[in-house]
N, C-alpha and C positions, 0 to 999 in steps of 0.2 A: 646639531647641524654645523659642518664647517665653514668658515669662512667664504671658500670658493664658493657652494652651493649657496651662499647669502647674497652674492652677488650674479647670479645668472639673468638678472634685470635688473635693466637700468635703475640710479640711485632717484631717488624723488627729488634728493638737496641738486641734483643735475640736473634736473628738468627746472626748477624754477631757478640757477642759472642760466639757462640756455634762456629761459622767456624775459630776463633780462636785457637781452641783448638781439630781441628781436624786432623788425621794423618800426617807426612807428606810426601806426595809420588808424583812421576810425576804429576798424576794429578790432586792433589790440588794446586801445584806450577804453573800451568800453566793459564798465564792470563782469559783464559776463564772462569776459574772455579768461577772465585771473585763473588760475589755478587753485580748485575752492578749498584745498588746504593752506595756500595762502594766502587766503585773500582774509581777512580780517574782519573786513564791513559783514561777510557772507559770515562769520566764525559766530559775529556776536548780534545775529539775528535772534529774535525770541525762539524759533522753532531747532536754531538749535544750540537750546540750554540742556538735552540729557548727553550732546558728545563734551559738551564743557566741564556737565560735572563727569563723566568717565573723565577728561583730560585733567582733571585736580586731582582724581583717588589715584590715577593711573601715573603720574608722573612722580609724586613722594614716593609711592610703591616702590618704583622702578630703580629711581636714585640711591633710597636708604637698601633694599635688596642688592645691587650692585657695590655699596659701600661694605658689606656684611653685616648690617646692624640685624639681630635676631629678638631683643627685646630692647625696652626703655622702662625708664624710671620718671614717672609722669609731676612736676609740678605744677598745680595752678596756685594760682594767687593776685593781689590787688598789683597794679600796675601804678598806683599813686603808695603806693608805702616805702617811702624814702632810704636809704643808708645811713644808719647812724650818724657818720659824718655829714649828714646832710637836712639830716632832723631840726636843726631848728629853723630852717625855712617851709617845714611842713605847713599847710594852712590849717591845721585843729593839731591841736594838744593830741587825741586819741592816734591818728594818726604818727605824729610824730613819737609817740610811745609802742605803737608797733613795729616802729622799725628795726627793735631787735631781734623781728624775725626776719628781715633782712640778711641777717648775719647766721643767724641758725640756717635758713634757705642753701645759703651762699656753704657754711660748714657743712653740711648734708651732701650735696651734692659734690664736695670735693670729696668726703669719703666714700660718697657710690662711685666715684669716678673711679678710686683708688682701686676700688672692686671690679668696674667695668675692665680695667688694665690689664688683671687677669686674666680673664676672657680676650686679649689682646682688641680689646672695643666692640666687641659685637653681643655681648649681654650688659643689663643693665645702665645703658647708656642714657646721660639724662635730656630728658624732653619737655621742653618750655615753649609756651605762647609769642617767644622772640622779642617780646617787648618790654618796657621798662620795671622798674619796683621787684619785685619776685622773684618775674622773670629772667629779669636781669641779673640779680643775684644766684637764679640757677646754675645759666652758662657759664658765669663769671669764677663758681666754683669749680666746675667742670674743668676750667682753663688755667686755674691754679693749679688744679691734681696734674697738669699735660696731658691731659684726655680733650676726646673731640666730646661735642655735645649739640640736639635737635634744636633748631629753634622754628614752629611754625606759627606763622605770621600772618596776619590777614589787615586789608586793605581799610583802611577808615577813616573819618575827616579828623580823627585826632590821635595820636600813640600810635601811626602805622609801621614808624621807620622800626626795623629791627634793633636790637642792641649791640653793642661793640665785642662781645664778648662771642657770642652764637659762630659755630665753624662755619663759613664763609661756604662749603660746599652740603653744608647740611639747612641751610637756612631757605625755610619755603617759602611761599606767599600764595595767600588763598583770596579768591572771592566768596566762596561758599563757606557758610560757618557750619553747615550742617556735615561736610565732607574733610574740615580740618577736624571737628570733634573722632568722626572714624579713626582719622590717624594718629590724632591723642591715643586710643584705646587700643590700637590693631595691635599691638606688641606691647601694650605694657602689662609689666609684670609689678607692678606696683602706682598706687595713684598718693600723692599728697598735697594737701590742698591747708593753704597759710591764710589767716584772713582776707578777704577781699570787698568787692562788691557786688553789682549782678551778674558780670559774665564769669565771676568763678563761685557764684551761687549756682548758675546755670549749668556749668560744669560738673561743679561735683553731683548738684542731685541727676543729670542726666546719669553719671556713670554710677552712682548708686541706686540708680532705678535697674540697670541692664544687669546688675548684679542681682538685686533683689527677684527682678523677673526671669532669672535661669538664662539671659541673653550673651553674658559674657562672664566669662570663670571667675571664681572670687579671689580676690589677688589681695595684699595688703592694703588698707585703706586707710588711712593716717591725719588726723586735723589737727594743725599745729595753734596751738591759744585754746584750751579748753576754757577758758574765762570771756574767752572773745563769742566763740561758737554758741555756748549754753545763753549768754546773752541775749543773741538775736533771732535763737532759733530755739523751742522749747521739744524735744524731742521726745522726753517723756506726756505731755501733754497729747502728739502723736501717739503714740502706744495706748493712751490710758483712754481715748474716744476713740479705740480702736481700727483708723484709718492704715496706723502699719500694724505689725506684729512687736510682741517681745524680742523678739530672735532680731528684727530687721534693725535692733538698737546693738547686736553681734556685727554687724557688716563693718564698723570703723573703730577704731580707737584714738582717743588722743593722747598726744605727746608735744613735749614745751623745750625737747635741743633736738639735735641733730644724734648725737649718741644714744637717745632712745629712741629716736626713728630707727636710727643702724639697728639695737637689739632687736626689735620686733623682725623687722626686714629681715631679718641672719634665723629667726624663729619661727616665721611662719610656716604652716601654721598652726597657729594656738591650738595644746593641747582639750581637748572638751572637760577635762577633770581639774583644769588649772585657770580657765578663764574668769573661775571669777574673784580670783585674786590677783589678775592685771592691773597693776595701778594704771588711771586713765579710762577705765571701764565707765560707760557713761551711766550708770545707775549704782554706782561705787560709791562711797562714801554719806 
């Protein structure tokens, strides 16, 4: 459609112009009168919470589509796991010894960025929760490599603000957690997930449930801290009261740098005659 035909009526940003500037009397004052795409009190009535969530899925859509982003490079992880430099004010010891994946996070993602650059930014591009710990080490490497990088961000009474690092024209803000996890997943072509705690417990088993159920392609799936993981999560015990399957212990691998995230990343995917001499294989060793 060209231009002229986009305008053969009037613009809607003109009409609530113009009702700016119209008399003022009873009944322009009276809420009815607002124009109910701008009136706000009308926006954020209960009945209607399904055009709110259309206006969350529909506005990242339209932004990163318009930017040319065609896939991402998904991190989650803890939002309290410090930077080295910053480790010894962690409040636990475990804590502040995770933080060298901090830095592996932050090397990762400056070498997908270096990959994204290829693609002149519209593959592989990395995508973070926009907020501190991890996250922050995502973008942060993104913006070492001079690549742009996602940061989707949702609204909370703690860790709301975005980080300094996230492209300024990529950076979202959600109310719904249920319509930011969609846009984690709508294009990536890889997921990695670094220690955390419940909302990137949340995370990953969400996106390895949609894989396990044939709901979304099976892309590279990566957990960084195999020592951290096997800890708090016994996955063979899974398997063996046969709640998943064997195979559904196939959906991830772990890796401990950024350079064997890159190998597998550059490999997938694994050949079926070679997997099971993947070091990192969770029934390995």
């Amino acid at each position: 459609m060209t231009e002229d035909r986009n305008r053969l009526f009037r613009e809607a940003r003109q009409d609530i112009e113009t009702a700016r500037d119209i008399p003022d009397t009873p009944q322009t004052r009276a809420p009815a009168y607002r124009i109910a795409f701008a009136d706000s009190d009308f926006l954020l009535r209960d009945e209607l919470r399904p055009v709110r969530l259309q206006l969350e899925l529909l506005k990242p859509e339209l932004v990163m589509g318009e930017q040319g982003i065609e896939s991402t490079v998904v991190l989650f992880g803890g939002a309290r796991i410090p930077e080295p430099a910053k480790a010894s004010g962690a409040r636990t010891k475990t804590l502040a010894d995770l933080s060298r994946y901090y830095d592996q996070a932050r090397e990762f993602s400056r070498l997908v960025t270096l990959k994204s650059m290829e693609t002149y930014g519209r593959e592989y591009v990395i995508a973070t929760g926009g907020g501190p710990g991890v996250m922050e080490a995502g973008n942060r490497g993104a913006s070492d490599a001079g690549g742009h990088s996602v940061g989707l961000n949702i609204v909370l009474p703690h860790e709301q603000a975005p980080n300094e690092y996230v492209t300024p024209g990529l950076c979202f803000n959600f109310h719904y957690f249920a319509i930011r996890k969609m846009h984690f997943l709508m294009r990536a072509r890889a997921v990695c997930v670094f220690p955390g705690g419940f909302g990137t417990l949340d995370e990953m088993f969400e996106s390895l449930t949609l894989i396990q159920t044939g709901r979304m392609e099976r892309v590279p799936f990566l957990l960084f801290g195999q020592e951290f993981w096997e800890s708090i999560i016994n996955w063979k015990a899974l398997a063996e009261a046969g709640t998943i399957s064997d195979d559904d212990l196939e959906l991830f691998r772990y890796v401990e740098t950024a350079e064997e995230a890159m190998e597998l990343l550059e490999h997938w995917p694994l050949p079926e005659t070679k997997r099971e001499h993947i070091p990192g294989r969770p029934d390995a060793g």
